[in-house]
C-alpha positions in Angstrom: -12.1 14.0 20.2 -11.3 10.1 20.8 -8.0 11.5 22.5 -9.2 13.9 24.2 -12.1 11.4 26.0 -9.5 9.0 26.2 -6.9 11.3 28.2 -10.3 12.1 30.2 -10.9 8.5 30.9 -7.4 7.5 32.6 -7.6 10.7 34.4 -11.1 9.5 36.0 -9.6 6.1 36.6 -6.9 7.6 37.7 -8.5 9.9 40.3 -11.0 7.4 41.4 -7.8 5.0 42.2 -6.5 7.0 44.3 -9.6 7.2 46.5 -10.0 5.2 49.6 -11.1 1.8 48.8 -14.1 2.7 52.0 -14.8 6.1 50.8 -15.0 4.2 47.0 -17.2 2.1 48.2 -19.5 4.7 50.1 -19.7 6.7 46.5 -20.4 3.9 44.3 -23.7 3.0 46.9 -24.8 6.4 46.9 -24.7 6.7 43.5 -26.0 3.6 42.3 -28.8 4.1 44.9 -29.6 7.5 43.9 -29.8 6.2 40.1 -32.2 3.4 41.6 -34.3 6.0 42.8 -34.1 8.7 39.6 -35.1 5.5 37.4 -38.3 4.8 39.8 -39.5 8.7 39.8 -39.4 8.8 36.1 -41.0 5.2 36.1 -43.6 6.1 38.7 -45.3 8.9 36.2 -45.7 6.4 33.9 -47.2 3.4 35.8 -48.4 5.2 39.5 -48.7 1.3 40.3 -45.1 1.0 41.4 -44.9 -3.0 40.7 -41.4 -1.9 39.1 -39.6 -0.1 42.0 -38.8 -3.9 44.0 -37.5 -5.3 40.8 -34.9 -2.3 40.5 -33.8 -2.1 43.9 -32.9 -6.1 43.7 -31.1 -5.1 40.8 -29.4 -2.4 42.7 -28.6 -4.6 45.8 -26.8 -7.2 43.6 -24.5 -4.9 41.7 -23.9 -2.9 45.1 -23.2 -5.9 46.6 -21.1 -7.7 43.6 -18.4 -4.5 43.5 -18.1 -3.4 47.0 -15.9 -4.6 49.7 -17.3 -7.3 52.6 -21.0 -7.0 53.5 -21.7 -3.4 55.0 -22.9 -1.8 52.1 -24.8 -4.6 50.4 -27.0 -4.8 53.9 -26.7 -1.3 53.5 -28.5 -1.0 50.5 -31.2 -3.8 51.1 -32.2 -1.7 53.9 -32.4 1.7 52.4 -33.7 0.0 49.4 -36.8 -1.7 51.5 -37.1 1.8 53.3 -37.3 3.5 49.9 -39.9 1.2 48.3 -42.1 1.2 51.6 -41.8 5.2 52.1 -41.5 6.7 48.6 -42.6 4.3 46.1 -45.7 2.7 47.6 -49.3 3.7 48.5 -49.7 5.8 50.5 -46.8 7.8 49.1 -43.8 9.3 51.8 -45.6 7.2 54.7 -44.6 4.1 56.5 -47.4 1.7 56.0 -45.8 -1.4 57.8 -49.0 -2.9 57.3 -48.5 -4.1 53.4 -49.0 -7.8 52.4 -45.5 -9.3 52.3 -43.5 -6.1 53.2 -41.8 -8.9 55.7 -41.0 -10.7 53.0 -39.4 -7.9 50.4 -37.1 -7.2 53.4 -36.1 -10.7 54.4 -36.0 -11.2 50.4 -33.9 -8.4 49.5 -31.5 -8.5 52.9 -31.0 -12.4 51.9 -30.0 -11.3 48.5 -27.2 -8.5 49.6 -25.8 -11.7 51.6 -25.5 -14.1 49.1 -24.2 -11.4 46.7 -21.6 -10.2 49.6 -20.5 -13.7 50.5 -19.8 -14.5 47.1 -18.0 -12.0 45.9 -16.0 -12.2 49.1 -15.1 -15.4 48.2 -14.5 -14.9 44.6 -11.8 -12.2 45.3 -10.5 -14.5 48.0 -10.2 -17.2 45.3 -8.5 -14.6 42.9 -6.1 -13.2 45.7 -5.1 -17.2 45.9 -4.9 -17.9 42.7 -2.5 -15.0 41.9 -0.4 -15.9 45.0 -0.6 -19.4 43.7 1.0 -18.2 40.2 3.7 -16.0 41.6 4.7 -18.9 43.9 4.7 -20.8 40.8 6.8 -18.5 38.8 9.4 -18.0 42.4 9.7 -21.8 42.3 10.7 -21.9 38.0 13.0 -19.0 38.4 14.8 -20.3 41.5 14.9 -23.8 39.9 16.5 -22.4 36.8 18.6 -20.3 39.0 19.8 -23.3 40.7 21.2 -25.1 37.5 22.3 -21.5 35.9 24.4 -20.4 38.9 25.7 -23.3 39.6 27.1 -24.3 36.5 29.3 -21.3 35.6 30.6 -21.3 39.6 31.5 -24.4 39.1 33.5 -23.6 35.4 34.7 -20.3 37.5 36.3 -22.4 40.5 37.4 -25.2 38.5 39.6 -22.4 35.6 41.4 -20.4 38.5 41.9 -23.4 40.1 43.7 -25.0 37.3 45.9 -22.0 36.8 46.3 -21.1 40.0 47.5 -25.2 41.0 49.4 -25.5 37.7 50.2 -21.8 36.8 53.9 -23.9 35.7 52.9 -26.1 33.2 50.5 -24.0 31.5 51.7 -22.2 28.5 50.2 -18.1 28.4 48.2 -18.9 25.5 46.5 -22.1 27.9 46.0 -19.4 30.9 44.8 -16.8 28.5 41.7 -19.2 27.3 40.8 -20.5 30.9 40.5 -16.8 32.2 38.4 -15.7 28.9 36.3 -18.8 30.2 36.0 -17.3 33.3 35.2 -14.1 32.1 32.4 -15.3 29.9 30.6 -16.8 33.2 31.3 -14.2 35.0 29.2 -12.0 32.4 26.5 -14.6 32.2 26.2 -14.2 36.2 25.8 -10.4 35.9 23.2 -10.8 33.4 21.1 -13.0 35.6 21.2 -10.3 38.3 20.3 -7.7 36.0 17.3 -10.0 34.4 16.6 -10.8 38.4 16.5 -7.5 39.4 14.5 -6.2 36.7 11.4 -8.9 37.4 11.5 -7.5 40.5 11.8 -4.0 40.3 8.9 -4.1 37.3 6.9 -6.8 39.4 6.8 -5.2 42.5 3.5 -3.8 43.1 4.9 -0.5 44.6 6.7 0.3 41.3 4.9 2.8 39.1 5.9 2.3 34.9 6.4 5.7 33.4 5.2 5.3 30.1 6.0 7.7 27.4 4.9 7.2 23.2 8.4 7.4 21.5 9.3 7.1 17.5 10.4 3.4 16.8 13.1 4.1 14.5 14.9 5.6 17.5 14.3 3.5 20.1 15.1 0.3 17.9 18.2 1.7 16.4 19.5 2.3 20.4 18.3 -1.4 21.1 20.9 -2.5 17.9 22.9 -0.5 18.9 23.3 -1.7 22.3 23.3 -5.4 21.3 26.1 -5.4 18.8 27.8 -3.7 22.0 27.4 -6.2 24.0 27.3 -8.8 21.7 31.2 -7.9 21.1 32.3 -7.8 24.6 30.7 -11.4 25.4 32.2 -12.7 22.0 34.8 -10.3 20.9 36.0 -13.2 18.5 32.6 -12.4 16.6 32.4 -9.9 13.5 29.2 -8.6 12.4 28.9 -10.7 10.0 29.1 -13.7 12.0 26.1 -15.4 13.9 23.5 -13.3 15.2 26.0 -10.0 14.1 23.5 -8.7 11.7 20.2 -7.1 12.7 18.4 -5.0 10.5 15.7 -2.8 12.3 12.9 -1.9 10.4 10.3 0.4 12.3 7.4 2.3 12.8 6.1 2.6 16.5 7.3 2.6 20.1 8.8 -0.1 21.9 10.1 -1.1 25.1 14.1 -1.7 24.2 15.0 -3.8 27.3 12.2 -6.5 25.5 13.8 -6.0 22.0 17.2 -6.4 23.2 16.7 -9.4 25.5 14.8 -11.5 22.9 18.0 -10.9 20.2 20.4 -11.6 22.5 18.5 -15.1 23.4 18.3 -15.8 19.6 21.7 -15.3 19.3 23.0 -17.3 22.3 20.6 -20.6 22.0 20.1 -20.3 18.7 23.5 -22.3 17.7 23.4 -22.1 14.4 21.7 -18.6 14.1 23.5 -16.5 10.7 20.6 -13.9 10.4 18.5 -11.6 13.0 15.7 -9.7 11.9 14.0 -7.0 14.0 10.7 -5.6 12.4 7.7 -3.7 13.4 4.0 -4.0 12.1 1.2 -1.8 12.2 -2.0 -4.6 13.3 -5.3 -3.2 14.5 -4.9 -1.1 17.1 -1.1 -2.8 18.4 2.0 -2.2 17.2 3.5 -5.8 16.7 7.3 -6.1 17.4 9.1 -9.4 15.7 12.4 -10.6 16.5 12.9 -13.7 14.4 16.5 -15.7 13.1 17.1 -18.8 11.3 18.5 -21.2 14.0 17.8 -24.7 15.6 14.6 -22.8 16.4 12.4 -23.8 19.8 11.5 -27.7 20.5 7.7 -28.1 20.6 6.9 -29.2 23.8 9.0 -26.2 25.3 6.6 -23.3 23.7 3.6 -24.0 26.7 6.6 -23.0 29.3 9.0 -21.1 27.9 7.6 -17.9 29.9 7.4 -18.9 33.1 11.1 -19.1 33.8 11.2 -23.0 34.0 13.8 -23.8 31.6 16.9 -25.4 33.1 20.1 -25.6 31.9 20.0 -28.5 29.3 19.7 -29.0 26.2 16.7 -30.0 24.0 16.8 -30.7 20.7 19.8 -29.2 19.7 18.2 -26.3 20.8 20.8 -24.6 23.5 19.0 -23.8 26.9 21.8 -23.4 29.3 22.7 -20.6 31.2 19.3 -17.7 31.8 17.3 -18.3 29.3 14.0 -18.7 30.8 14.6 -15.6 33.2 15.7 -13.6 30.0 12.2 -14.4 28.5 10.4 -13.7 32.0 12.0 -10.5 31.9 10.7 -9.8 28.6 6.9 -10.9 29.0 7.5 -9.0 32.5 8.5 -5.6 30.6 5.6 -6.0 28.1 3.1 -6.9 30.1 3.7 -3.6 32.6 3.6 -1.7 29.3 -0.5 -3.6 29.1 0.9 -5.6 26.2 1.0 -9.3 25.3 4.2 -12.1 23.7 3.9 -15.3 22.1 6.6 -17.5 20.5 6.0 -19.6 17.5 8.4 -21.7 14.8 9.2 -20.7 11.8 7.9 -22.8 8.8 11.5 -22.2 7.2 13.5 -22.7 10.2 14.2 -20.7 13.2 12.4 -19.3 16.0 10.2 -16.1 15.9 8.7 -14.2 18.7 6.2 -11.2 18.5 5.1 -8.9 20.9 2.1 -6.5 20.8 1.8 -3.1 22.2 -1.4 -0.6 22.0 -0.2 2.1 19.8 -1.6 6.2 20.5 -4.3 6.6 19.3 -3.4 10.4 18.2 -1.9 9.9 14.2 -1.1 13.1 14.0 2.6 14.6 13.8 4.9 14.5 16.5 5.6 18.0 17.7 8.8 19.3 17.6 9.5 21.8 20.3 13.0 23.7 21.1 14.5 22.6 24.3 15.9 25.6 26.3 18.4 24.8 29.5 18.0 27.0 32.0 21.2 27.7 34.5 19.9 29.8 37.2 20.6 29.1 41.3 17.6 31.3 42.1 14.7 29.1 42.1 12.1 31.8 42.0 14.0 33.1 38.6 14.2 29.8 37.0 10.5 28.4 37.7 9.3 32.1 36.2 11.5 31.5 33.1 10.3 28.0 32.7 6.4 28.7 32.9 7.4 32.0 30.4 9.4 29.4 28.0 6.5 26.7 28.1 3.7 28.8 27.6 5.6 29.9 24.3 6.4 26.5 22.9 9.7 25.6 24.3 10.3 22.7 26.1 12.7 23.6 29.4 15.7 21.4 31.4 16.7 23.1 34.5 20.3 23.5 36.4 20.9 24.9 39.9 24.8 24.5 39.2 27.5 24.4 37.2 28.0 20.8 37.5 24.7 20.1 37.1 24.5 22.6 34.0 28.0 20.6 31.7 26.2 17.2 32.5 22.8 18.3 31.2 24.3 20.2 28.2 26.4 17.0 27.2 23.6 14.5 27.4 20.6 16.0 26.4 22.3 18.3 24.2 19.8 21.6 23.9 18.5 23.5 21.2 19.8 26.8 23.4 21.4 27.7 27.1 20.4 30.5 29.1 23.0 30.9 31.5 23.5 33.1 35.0 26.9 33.9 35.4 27.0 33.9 39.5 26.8 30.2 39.8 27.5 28.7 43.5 30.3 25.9 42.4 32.0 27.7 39.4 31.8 31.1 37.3 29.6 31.0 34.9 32.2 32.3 32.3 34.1 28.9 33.1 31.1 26.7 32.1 30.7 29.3 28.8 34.4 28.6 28.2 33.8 25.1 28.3 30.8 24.8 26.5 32.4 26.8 23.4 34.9 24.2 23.4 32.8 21.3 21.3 29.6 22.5 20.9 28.1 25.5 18.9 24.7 25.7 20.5 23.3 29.0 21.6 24.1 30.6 24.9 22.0 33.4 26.3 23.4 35.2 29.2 21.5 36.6 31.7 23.2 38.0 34.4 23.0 41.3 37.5 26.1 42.0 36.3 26.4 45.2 34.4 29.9 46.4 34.2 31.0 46.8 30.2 33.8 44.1 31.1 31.5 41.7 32.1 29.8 41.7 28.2 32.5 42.1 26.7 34.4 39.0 28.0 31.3 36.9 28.0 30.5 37.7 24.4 34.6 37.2 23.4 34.2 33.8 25.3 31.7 32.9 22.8 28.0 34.2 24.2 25.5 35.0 21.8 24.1 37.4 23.7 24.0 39.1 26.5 20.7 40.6 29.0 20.8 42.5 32.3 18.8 41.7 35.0 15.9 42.6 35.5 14.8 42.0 32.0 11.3 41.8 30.0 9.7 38.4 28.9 9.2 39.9 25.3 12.6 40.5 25.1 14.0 37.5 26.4 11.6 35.6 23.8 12.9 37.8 21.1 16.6 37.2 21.8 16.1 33.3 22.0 14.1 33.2 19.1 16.7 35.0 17.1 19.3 33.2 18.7 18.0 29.8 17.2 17.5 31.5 13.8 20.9 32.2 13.3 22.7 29.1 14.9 20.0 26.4 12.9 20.1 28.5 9.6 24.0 29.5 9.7 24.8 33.0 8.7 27.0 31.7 6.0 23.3 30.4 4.1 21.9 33.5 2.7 18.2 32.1 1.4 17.9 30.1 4.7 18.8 33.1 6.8 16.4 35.0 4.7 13.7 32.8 4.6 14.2 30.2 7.4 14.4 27.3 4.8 16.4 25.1 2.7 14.8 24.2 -0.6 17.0 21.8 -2.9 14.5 20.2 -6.2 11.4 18.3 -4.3 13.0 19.0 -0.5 11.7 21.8 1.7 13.4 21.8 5.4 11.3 24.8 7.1 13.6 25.6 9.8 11.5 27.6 12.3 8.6 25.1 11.8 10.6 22.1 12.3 9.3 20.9 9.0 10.2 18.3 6.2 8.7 18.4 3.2 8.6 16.5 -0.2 6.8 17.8 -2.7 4.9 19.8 -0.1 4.1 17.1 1.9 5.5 16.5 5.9 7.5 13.4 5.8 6.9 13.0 9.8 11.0 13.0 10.7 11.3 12.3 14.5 13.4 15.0 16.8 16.9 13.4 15.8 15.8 12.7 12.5 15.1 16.4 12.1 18.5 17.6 13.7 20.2 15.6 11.4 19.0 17.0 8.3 18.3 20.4 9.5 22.2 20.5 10.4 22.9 18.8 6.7 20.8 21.5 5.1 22.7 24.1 7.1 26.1 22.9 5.8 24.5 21.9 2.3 27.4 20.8 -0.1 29.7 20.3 2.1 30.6 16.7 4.0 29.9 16.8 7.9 31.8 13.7 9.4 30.7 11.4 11.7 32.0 12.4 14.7 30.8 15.9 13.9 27.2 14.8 13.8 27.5 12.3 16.7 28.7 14.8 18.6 25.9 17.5 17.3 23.0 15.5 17.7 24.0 13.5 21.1 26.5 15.4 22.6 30.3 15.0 23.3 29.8 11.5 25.7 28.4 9.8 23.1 30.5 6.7 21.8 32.2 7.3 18.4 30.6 4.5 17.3 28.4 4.8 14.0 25.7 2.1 14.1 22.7 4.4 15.8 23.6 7.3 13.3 23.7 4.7 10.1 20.3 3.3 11.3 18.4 6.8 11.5 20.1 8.0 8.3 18.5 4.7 7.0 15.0 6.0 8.0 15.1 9.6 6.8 16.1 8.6 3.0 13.3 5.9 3.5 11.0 8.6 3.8 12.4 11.4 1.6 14.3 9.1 -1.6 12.2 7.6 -4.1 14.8 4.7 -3.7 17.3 4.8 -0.7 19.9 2.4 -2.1 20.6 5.3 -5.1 20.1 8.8 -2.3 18.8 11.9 -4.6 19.3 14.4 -1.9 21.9 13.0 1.1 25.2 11.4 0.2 27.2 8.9 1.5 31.6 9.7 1.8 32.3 6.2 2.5 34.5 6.1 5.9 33.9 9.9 6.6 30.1 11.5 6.8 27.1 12.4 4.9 26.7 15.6 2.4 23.5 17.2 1.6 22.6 18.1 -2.0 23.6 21.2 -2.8 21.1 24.3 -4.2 22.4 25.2 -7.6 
């Protein structure tokens, strides 16, 4: 119920918004009048004296007044409102009687009031309009002064490297050159990060720009950000091993965040941090928030720094010990500036043992329940008319849908967001369909559906040889096509060479129950909540139970064939599913580690 009146709510705000601010304003008078006028009615059979109906109209006037635009519709009301009290509310009722003592009076009184009211709020959101500019000036005149310092200096280390090789390219040993021009290339990274942090403040502070914003599982989300750091933590400092300062993070969560905040705050820890050996990246269930910490054990952050650090006014120096140079105040701007689009808050404190820690806080959904899993059907059709009628058929039945007008189109979609099944028309405009079945078949297993006009014998025949699951003629029934899918994604997810899961549509091994066509994981009859990936993963280690499925295998399964062949994001959500299904994840009852190779589920005896 609280969800439902919630997504009710920021409909109606949402609607309302996207009124007119005149026509807004013309509503919310009519309707605060009309209530003005409901209370007095109900009043009047009370008390026929009426002494009331002045005292609610004033009232009326000043909230009409306080939350409308300029004066029109404060004036407005005071003289509807002295109209209504003379003509409806007052002896002798629905007649003018301009004759009352101090009827003058009301109306000077009341059309005195909508002014005041009107003029102040005018100048209140005058004052507020200036005060914002005021602040954004503010923060243009920080970032521009760091700018000025962090620009600067690595230009001037850029110039004054090639110049050195370039004027003395002679007496330079290789091994001399080689260090200036990884110099070089170090500032020249720092000067593309400030763009990117740039360009982010002002593509997420721009008031035209509209945030999309989705509720996502944490342990995915922060396993990307990792993973994404250690990436570029490498390329700026290839030198660097994991285990070396800043290398290790260990993510640890439970709700949604927005990665580009994450990410940004770990890499400043590491960079300014000097003597940082240990990163921690944690998430905390508080209130209604999700609290994000990113905390290490470095120089941590001098004390009269914390009331600024924000605002994008730190320069280039150093403070403390504590290393400021080069974008660290715009890296922090862009972080408070993706949280707070996100309606979330971040502060920045000292750790009592050493280091810095900084939290941010997000409002979590207020829906607890489980995470849907739905099948995600591609559909590669050219006629539009087809394809929307599949899709609405598909999501009315619980599939989610991706659509592809072409072939090219149809391979980029199938590699990175990697469907649950393909329904493919042959009679693509770019390329045959049988070439994009052909290369499908040649890394991934995933069910492909044809549909297609063509009806010749051959035309099956080669398309189920290339590796089609199965094969419909146009024009075709919507039962049917659900029954074929559905079947489809039975046989692919429970493997043929699985007897009981065939049979049964589950894998059961001691206090594990993976309940394929429900998408459920259970211990001891109870839904451990996997997330989608989570769930691919162990569905497709119960499929293969007892036998090792090697990294690269389940990279490519789970997030398709461009996916690096790098481990981390796969270690990090294997991390999370024993945490939820072992009774102790360092000593795995049910999924096994072959060190340098893959995982193996437990085997049914």
């Amino acid at each position: 119920m609280k969800d439902l009146l919630s997504r009710i709510g920021q409909w109606t705000e949402k609607m309302w918004r996207s009124i007119p601010i005149h026509l807004r304003d013309a509503i919310f008078t009519a309707l605060l009048l009309g209530i003005a006028a409901a209370i007095c009615f109900v009043l009047r059979s009370i008390d026929e004296n009426g002494s009331f109906t002045l005292l609610i109209f004033v009232l009326a006037v000043v909230i009409i007044s306080r939350f409308t635009e300029g004066y029109f519709w404060g004036v407005f009301s005071s003289l509807f409102g002295v109209i209504c009290v003379n003509f409806v509310f007052t002896y002798p009722f629905w007649a003018f009687n301009f004759r009352l003592t101090g009827y003058p009076l009301t109306f000077l009184t009341m059309l005195a009031v909508s002014l005041i009211i009107s003029a102040m709020n005018t100048k209140i959101k005058k004052q507020e309009r200036l005060r914002t500019e005021a602040e954004r000036e503010t923060m243009r005149a920080n970032l521009l002064r760091a700018m000025s310092h962090d620009i600067r200096t690595p230009l001037t280390s850029i110039v004054g490297n090639t110049s050195a090789i370039l004027e003395n390219g002679d007496t330079l040993s290789t091994e001399q050159q080689r260090e200036l021009l990884r110099d070089v290339n170090e500032d020249a990274q720092w000067l593309i990060r400030m763009v990117e942090n740039l360009l982010s403040i002002t593509r997420i502070s721009g008031e035209q720009t509209a945030i999309s914003k989705e509720y996502e599982a944490a342990e995915e989300i922060l396993a990307a950000s990792v993973h994404k750091f250690e990436k570029a933590l490498q390329k700026q400092h290839p030198h660097r091993s994991r285990g070396a300062a800043g290398g290790r993070a260990r993510p640890d969560g439970r709700d949604a965040h927005p990665a580009g905040a994450a990410r940004n705050l770990m890499e400043n820890a590491v960079l300014h941090g000097e003597s940082t050996t240990e990163l921690r990246l944690s998430v905390e269930h508080i209130g209604d928030e999700a609290c994000f910490t990113v905390s290490d054990n470095g120089l941590g952050i001098p004390r009269e720094r914390l009331a600024t650090l924000f605002d994008g006014s730190l320069s280039g120096e150093k403070s403390g010990g504590f290393d400021m140079k080069k974008n660290m105040g715009i890296g922090l701007s862009v972080c408070q500036t993706i949280v707070k689009a996100h309606g979330g808050r971040i502060t920045a404190e000292n750790r009592p043992e050493g280091g810095a820690q900084f939290r941010f806080y997000l409002p979590l959904k207020e829906e607890k329940k489980r995470m849907k899993i739905r099948d995600k059907v591609l559909i590669v059709e050219d006629e539009q008319n087809i394809k929307n009628f599949m899709s609405t058929i598909l999501a009315a039945n619980g599939f989610d849908t991706l659509m592809a007008g072409s072939a090219k189109e149809a391979l980029s979609m199938i590699s990175s967001h990697c469907p649950d099944l393909i329904i493919l028309d042959l009679g693509l405009p770019d390329m045959d369909g049988m070439e994009v079945l052909k290369q499908v078949r040649a890394w991934s297993s995933v069910p492909v559906i044809v549909v297609s006009a063509r009806t010749h014998e051959g035309d099956k025949v080669a398309a189920l040889d290339l590796g089609a699951d199965d094969y419909i003629e146009k024009p075709f029934g919507t039962s049917e096509l659900l029954a074929r899918i559905r079947t489809a994604i039975r046989h692919t997810r429970t493997g043929l060479d699985n007897d009981s899961i065939a049979q049964s549509g589950k894998y059961t091994v001691r206090d594990l129950t993976i309940d394929y066509d429900k998408h459920h994981v259970l211990m001891r009859g109870e839904d451990v909540h996997l997330t989608l990936n989570e769930f691919k993963i162990v569905a497709l280690l119960g499929k293969y139970a007892g036998k090792v499925l090697t990294y690269d295998f389940l990279i490519r399964e789970i997030w398709g064939p461009k996916a690096k062949a790098d481990n981390q994001i796969l270690r990090v959500n294997m991390a999370n599913i024993r945490r939820k299904i072992e009774k102790n994840p360092a000593a795995p009852e049910y999924i096994f580690t072959e060190i340098g190779v893959g995982y193996r589920m437990l085997e049914n005896e």
